[in-house]
FISELUM-98571 format. One record per residue (C-alpha): chain; z, y, x. Coordinates in pm, whole numbers, plus 50000, padded with zeros to 5 digits. Layout:
! residues N
+---+-------+-------+-------+
: c :    up : north :  east :
+---+-------+-------+-------+
: A :     Z :     Y :     X :
...
+---+-------+-------+-------+
***
This chain:
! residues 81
+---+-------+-------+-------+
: c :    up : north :  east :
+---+-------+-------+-------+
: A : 20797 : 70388 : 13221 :
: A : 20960 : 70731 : 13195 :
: A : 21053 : 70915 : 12849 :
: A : 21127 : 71260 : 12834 :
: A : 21235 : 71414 : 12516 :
: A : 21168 : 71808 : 12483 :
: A : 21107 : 72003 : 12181 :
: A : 20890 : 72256 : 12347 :
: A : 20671 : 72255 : 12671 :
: A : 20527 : 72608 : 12621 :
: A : 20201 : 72565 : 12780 :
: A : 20022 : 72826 : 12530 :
: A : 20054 : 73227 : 12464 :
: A : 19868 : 73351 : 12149 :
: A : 19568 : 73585 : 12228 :
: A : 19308 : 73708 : 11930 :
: A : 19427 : 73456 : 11654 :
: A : 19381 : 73153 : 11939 :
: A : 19607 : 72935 : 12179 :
: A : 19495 : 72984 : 12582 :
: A : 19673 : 72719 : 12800 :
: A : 19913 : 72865 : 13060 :
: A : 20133 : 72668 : 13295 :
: A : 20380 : 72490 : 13111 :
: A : 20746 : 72709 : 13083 :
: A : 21030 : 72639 : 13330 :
: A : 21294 : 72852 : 13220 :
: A : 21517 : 72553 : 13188 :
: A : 21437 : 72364 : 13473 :
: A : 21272 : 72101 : 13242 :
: A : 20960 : 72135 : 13428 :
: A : 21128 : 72052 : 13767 :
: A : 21310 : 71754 : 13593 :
: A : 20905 : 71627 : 13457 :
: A : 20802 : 71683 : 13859 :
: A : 21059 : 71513 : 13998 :
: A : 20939 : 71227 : 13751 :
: A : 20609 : 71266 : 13733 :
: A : 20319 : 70973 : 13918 :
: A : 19963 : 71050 : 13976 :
: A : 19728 : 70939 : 13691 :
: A : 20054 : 70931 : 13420 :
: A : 19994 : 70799 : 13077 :
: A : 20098 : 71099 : 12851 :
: A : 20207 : 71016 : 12440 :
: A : 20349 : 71316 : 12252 :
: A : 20474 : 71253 : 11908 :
: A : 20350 : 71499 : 11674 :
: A : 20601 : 71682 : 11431 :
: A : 20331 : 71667 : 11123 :
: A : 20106 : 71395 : 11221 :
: A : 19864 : 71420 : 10956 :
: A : 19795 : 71753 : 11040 :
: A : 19451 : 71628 : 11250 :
: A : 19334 : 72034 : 11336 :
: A : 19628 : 72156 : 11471 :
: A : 19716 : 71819 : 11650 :
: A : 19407 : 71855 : 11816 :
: A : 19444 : 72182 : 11956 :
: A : 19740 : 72147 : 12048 :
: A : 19651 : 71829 : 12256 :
: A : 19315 : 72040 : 12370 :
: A : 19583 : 72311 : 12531 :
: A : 19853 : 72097 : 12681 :
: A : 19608 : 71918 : 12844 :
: A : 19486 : 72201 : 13044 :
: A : 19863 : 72388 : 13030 :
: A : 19929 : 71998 : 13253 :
: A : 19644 : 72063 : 13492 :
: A : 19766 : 72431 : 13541 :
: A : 20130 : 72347 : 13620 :
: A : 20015 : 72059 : 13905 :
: A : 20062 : 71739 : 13651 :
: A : 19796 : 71509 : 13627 :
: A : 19675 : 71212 : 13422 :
: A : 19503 : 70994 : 13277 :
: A : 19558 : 70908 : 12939 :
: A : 19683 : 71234 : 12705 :
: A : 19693 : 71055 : 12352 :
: A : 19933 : 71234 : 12009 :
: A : 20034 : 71024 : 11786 :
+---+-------+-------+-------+
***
């Protein structure tokens, strides 16, 4: 098992009051360092900063998941908790 702490991935730009995915940021190298790490078919769990706030968790699970596919990481299980 790997754990990477980040505050931020990026992953999203704002566009007519909604979130689009875009390939997760790499302006400091943290998306190398998650390459480097990364296996085929990883188990993703991101810790939510307000947890009971169910809407927003969910899109921001909805984007990251396809801001992952867009930057070449893939999974299997994307779960926020």
């Amino acid at each position: 098992m790997k754990v990477i702490l980040t505050s931020s991935l990026g992953g999203s730009i704002k566009a007519d009051g909604r979130k689009i995915p875009i390939p997760l940021m790499n302006e400091n190298g943290q998306l190398d360092r998650i390459k480097a790490l990364w296996r085929e078919n990883s188990k993703i769990l991101l810790i939510s900063g307000t947890p009971d706030d169910y809407s927003r968790n969910d899109g921001i699970i909805s984007c990251l998941k396809e801001s992952f596919y867009m930057s070449g990481l893939f999974f299997f299980v994307f779960r926020i908790v």
